[in-house]
N, C-alpha and C positions, 0 to 999 in steps of 0.2 A: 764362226765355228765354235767357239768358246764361250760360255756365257759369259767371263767377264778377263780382259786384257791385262795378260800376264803384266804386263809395264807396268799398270795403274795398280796392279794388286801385289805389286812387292815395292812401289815407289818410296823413295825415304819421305816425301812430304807428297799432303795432299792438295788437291787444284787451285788452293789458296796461299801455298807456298807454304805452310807450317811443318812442321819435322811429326811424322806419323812413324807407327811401325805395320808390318805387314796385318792385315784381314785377314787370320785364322779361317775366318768360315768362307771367306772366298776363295783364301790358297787351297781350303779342302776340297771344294766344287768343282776347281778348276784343275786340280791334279786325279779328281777321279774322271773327269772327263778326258785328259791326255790318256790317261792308262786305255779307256775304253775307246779312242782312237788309235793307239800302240796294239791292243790287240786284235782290232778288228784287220789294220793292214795284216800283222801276221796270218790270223785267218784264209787271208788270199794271196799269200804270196808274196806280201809286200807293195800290193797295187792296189786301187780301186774301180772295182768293174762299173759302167760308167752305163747310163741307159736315157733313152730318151723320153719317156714314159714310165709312170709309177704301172700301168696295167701291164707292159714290159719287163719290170721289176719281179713283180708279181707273179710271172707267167715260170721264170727263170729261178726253183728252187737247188738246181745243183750244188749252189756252193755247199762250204762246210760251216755248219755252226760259229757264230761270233765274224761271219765274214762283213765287209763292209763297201757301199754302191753308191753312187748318188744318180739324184733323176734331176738333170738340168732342163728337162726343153716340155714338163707338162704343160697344156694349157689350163689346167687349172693350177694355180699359184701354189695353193697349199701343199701341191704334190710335191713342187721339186725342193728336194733338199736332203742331209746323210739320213743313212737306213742300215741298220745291223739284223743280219741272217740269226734266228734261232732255231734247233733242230738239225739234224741229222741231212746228209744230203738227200735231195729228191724229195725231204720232208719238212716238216714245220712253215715258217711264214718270215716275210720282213717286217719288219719297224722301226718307221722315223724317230730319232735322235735328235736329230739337229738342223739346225739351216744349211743351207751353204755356204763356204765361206766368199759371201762376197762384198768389200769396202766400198763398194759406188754402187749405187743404183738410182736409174732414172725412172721417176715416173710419168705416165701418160695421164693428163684431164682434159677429157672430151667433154668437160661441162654437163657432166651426168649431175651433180649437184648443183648450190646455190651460192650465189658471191660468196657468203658468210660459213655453209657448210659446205666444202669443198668433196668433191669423190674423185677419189684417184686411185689407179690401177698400176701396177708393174709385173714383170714377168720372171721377176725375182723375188721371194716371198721378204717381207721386211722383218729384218733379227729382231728377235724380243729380247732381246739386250740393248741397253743404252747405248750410245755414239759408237753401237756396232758397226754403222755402215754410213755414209753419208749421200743424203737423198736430194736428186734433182728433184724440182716441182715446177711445173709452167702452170702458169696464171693466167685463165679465161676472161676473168671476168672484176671490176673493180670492188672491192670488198664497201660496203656501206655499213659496218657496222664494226667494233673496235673486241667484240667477241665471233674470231674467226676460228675454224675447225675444220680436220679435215680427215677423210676415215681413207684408208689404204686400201686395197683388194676385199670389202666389205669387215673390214677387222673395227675394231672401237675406234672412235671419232677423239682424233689428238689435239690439243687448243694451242692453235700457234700462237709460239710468243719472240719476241725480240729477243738478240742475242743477251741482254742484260735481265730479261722475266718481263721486262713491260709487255702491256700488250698492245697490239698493231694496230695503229690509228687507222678510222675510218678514213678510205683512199690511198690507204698507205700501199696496199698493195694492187698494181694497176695492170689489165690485162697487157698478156704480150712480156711480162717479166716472169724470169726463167728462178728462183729462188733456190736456196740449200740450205741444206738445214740437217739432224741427228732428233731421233727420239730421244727423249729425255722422260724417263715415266709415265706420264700423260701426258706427259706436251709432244710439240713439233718443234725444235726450238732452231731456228733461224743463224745464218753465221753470223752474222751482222745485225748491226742495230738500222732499223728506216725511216727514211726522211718524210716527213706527212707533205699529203698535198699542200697544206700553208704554206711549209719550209719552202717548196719547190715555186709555189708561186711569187712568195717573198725574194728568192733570190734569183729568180727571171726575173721581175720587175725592179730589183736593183741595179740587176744587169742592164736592162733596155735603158732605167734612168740612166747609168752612168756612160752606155754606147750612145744615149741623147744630147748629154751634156757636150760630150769630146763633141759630135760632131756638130753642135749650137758652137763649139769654143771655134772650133777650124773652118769655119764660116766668118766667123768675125773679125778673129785677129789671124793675116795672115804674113806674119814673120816679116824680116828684114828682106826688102829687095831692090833690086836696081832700077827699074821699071814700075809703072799699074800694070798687073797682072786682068787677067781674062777671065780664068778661075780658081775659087777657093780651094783651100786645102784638102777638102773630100774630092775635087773634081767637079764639082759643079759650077757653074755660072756665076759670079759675084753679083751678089745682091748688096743691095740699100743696106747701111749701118758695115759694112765690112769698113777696116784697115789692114794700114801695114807701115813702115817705117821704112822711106826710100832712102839708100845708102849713099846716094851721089848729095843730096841736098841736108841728109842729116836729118828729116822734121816727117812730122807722122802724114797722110794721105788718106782720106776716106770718102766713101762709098755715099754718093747721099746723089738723089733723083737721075740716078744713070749713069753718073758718071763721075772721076776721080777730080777730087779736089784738096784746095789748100786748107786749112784751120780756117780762115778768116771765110770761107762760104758753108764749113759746116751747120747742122742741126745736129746739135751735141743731145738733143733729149732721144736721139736713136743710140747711146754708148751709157752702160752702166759703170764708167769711171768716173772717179773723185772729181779728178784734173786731168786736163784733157789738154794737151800742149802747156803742161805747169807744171811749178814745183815751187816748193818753200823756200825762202832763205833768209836765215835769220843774219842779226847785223846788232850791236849794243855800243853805246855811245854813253858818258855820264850816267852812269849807273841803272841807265833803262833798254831795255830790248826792244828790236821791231823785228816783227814776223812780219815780211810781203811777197806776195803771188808775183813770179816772175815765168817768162815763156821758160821754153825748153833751151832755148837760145841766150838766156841771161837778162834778158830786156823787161822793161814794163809792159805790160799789153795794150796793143794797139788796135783800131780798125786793120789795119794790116795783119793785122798778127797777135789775133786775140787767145785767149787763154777759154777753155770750157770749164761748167759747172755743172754736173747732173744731180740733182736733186730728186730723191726718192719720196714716191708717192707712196699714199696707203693702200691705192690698188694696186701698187707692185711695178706700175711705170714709173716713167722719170720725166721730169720740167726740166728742160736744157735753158741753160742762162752761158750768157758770152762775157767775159770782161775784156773792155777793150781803153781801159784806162789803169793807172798805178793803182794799188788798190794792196793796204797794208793796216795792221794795228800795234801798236805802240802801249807796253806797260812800266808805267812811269817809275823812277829811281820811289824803293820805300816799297811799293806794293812786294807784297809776300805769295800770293797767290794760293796759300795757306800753308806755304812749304817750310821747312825749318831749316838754321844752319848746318850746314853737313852731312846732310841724309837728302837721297832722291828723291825725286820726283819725277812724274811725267805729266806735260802738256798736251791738251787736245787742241789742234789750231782746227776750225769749224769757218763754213762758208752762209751765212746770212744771206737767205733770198728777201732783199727789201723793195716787193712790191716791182719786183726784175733787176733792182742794181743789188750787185753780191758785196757784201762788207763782212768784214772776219771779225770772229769772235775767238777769243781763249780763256778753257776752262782746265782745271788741275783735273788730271786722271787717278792718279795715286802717289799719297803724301806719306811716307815714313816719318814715324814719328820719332823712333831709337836706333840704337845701329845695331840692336841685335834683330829689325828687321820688320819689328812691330808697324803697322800702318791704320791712318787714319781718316774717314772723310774719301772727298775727291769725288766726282761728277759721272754717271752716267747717262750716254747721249744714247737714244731710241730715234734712229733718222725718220722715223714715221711718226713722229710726234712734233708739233710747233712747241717752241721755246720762245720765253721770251728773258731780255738781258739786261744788266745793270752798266750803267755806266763807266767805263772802266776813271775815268774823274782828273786824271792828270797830276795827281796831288799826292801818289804814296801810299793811299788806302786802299786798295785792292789789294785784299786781306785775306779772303776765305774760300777754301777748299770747294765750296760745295755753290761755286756761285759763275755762271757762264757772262763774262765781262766785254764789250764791245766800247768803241769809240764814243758809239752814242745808245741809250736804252733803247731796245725796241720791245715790242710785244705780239708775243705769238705768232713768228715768222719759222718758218721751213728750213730746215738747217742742214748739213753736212756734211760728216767728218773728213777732213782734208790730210791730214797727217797730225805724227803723234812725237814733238817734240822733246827726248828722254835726256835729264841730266842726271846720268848714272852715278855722279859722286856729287852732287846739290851745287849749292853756292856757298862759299866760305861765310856770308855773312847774308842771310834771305833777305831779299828786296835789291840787293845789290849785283845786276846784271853784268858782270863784270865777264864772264867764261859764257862761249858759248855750247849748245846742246852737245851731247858727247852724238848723238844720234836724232836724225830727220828721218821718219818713215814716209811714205805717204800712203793712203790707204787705195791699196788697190787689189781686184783680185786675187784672194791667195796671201793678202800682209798678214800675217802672225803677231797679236798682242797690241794691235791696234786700240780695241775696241777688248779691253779683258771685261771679265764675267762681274759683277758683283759678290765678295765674297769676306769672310768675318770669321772670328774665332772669338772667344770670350767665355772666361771660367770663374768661379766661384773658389776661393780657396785661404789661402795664407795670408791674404790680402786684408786678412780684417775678419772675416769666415762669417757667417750665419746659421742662426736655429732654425732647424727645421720641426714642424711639429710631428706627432704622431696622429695617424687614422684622418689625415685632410693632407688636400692639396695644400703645396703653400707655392708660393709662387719665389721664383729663384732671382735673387737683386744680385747683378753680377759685378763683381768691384773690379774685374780687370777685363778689357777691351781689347787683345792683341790685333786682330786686325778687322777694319771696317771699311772696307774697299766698296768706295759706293755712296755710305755713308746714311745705309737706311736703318742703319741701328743706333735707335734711343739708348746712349746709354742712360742717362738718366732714369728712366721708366723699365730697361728692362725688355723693350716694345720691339720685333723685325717689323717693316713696312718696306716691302719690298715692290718695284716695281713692276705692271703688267708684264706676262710673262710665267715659264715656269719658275718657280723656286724648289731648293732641296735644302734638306735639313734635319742635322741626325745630334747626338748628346752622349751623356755619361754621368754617371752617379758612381762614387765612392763615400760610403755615408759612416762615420764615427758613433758610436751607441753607448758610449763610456763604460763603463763597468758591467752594463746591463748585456743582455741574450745578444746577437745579432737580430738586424731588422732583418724582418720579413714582407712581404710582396713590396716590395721595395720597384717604383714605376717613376718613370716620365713620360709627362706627356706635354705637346706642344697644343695651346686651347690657340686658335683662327675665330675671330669676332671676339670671343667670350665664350667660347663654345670647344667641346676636347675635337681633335684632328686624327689624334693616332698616338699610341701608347707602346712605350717599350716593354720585354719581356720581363714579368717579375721576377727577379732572383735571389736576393736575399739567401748570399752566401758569404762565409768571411772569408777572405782570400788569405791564402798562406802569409803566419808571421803578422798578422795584423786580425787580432782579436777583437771581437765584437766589433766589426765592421761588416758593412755589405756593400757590395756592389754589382752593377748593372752597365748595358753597353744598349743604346737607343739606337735602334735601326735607321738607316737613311731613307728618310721619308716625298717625298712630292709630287708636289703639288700646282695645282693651277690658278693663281690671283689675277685680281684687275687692276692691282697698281690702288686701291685704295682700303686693303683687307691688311690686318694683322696679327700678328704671331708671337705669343707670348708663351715661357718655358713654365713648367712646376714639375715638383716631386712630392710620392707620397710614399708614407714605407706603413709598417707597424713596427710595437715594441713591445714582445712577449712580458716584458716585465713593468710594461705600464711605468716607463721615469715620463714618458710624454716628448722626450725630444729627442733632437739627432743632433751632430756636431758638421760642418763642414769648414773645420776653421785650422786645420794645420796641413802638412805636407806629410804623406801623400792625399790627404781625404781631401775630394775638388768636387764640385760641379761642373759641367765643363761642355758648351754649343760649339758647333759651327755652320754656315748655314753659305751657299751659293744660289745668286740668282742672274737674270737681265740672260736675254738671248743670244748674246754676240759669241 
């Protein structure tokens, strides 16, 4: 009814929550309009003569001067809406003022237009005021183009936009959906913001994976029972590779050529578990440890009563191996494994396919170097990769972090991960197996921290500091290594070699200028072969309280390697005043990586 809503135009703040005072020129607009509906009801009485038809309106000049009518029910749109009487009764003429006041309106599209320019019709004329009214729209037809429009009752074509001004991706708007939406100037502007067809297809197909998965898991493992069951947990028919864990005998029961059997007749290469009727248990005697595979029952394995191995293939199956003998490894009083006194570590106990008999290996996961947490070194196992092993020697020397040790050497054999034995507070004195693990994982399913990521931190700073030059790269020698989980960072050289795989990897520069300007384009960049990867934003600003300094924050970058690529840091800045160098040698001015890789 109003060109613009008393509420918005006396509000103390405007749509963005800031403290406003009232629109002058809208309170003016808006209170000559009230006047001129105040006096048109006077004109009649106090009412509004109400018609069905503007040629009805028209036909009807009795009232008196300043009277006021509306016409709701024209078929042509434009008609209906308020009208004030001028002239003398029986004389003069009506004229339209205004819309009607009406806050909803639906429109109809019979697909008189095109996906992209839409036509639509109503029976209510649309306010030429903004979020005067708020408009149904049905959708015919799927929009293919990301410039949509749509014209009203033949009025100017409005460009629908998303509740936030984007604009609506092609397929975003799909026949058979009912939309709402307010004018907004030239737009059509939408309540909501929409999901594009991608989204919707991304998240069906996460959905179907993840309603795939449950019902691949309720097929295979079906829970604790008294009995062999008939059918799986969805209801169907138990197939080949299903279990379950019979309660009367305590031991697990699987599905293999028809029918329900014991551990000692399975085909373990149908179960994607570690251990398969197993578990670890460790045991130290004279200052040395043994880790060995025992059934679920405490025993050795036997033909009776053998223990499974599945071993992961690179095409995503698995080679089932049975052990049906003792089957353990032993690290002699002296070896270190690369661990220090006092600070943790974690063991990977690993299953050796040798040519079909299984022999264990163990390699350190992650070795703490300090106790404020710092770590160094330690092994990443890729089960789709052969390994081959060092002799673990019997003598004490089983020393090093990064080294996968066995009874006997082998080479390039199929390996494992079995479980992940942690001693959360180390050994009082490394090499001396005196306490046993505080915690035995075994990797199965769903184990958490089995298999952690490869990952590193290492800064440039206080530790000794280095020049940097001005107008070239220089490459960044890091004098401190906090963590190197993994152990594919050269400290030496400065060098990541990360394993196939993705890797990520992001940085920082806080750079010292001495006396001189602040640097300017002040960049890192990580060079992959010898060659730049990706570069951070130059900024070369002095941060508060610290003059003639700049600094920069290196985006998280990654990337895809083969396990034989490398990743080397530099910075470059300028120096308006030409001294030629930069400082990074006190607290707070650092350089400073950190970088994750390995897919687990």
């Amino acid at each position: 009814m109003f060109t613009y809503d008393p509420m918005q135009v006396y509000s103390p703040v405007d749509a963005n929550g800031n403290a406003r005072g009232a629109n002058m020129g809208e309170a003016q607009v808006l209170h000559v309009e009230q006047c001129t509906m105040l006096s048109m009801l006077a004109a009649t009485g106090g009412g509004w003569l109400i018609y069905l038809t503007r040629a009805g309106l028209y036909a009807d000049l009795s009232p008196n001067t300043g009277a006021g009518a509306m016409v709701v029910g024209d078929t042509t749109v434009a008609y209906n809406g308020i009208y004030r009487k001028a002239g003398a009764p029986d004389t003069g003429a009506w004229g339209r003022v205004a819309d009607l006041p009406n806050s909803f309106i639906k429109a109809s599209n019979a697909g008189a237009g095109t996906a992209n320019e839409i036509v639509a019709t109503s029976t209510t004329p649309i306010p030429s005021g903004d979020g005067a009214a708020l408009i149904i729209l049905p959708i015919t037809t799927d929009n293919t183009s990301s410039t949509v429009t749509v014209a009203f009752n033949g009025g100017t074509a409005l460009t629908i936009k998303t509740n936030s001004g984007a604009s609506v991706p092609a397929g975003g708007l799909v026949a058979g959906m009912m939309v709402a939406g307010f004018k907004v100037g030239t737009q059509f502007r939408l309540l909501s913001d929409i999901a594009t067809s991608a989204d919707r297809v991304a998240a069906e197909a996460a959905a179907q994976d993840a309603a795939d998965a449950l019902h691949e898991f309720r097929a295979k493992y079906l829970g604790a029972l008294s009995a062999d069951p008939s059918t799986d947990l969805n209801g169907d028919a138990v197939a080949d590779g299903a279990f379950y864990v019979n309660t009367s005998s305590n031991r697990p029961r699987f599905r293999s050529s028809g029918a329900w059997n014991d551990p000692s007749a399975i085909d373990v290469s149908l179960f994607p578990l570690a251990l398969i009727n197993g578990k670890i248990v460790e045991s130290h005697t004279g200052n040395a440890v043994t880790f060995a595979i025992k059934t679920q029952a405490g025993n050795n394995p036997s033909p009776s009563d053998p223990v499974g191995v599945s071993f992961l293939r690179n095409d995503g199956t698995y080679l089932g191996r049975q052990i049906v003998a003792a089957t353990s490894i032993t690290i002699s009083s002296g070896s270190t494994l690369g661990a220090s006194s006092n600070l943790p570590f974690h063991l990977l106990i690993c299953a050796i396919d040798n040519a079909g008999t299984v022999e264990l290996a163990v390699a350190n996961r992650q070795v703490r170097t300090t106790a404020a947490g710092d770590s160094d070194g330690g092994m990443y196992i890729n089960e789709v990769n052969a390994y081959s092993t060092t002799a673990e020697g019997g003598l004490g020397a089983a020393d090093s972090a990064m080294t996968l040790y066995s009874t006997t050497a082998r080479t390039s054999k199929p390996i494992r991960v079995l479980a992940l034995a942690s001693y959360g507070s180390g050994l009082a004195t490394a090499g001396a197996w005196v306490a046993s693990p505080s915690a035995i994982r075994l990797n199965i399913p769903g184990a958490k921290g089995i298999q952690l990521p490869i990952m590193g931190v290492a800064h440039r700073g206080n530790d000794g500091g280095q020049y940097l030059f001005d107008g070239v790269y220089t490459a960044v020698n890091f004098g401190t290594t906090r963590h190197n989980v993994g152990g594919c960072w050269n400290k030496s050289t400065s060098v990541l070699t990360p394993p196939a795989g993705w890797v990520k990897y992001s940085g920082g520069v806080w750079l010292d200028a001495g006396v001189d300007n602040p640097p300017t384009n002040l960049t890192m960049k990580w060079w992959k072969n010898g060659q730049t990867v990706e570069s951070g934003a130059a900024v070369g600003y002095a941060p508060a309280g610290f003059a003639n300094t700049g600094a920069m924050m290196y985006p998280t970058y990654r990337d895809l390697c083969d396990g034989a690529e490398t990743y080397k840091p530099y910075v470059y800045f300028d120096n308006a005043a030409n001294t030629n160098i930069g400082h990074v040698d006190s607290n707070p001015q650092h350089v400073w990586i950190s970088w994750e890789c390995g897919d687990a």
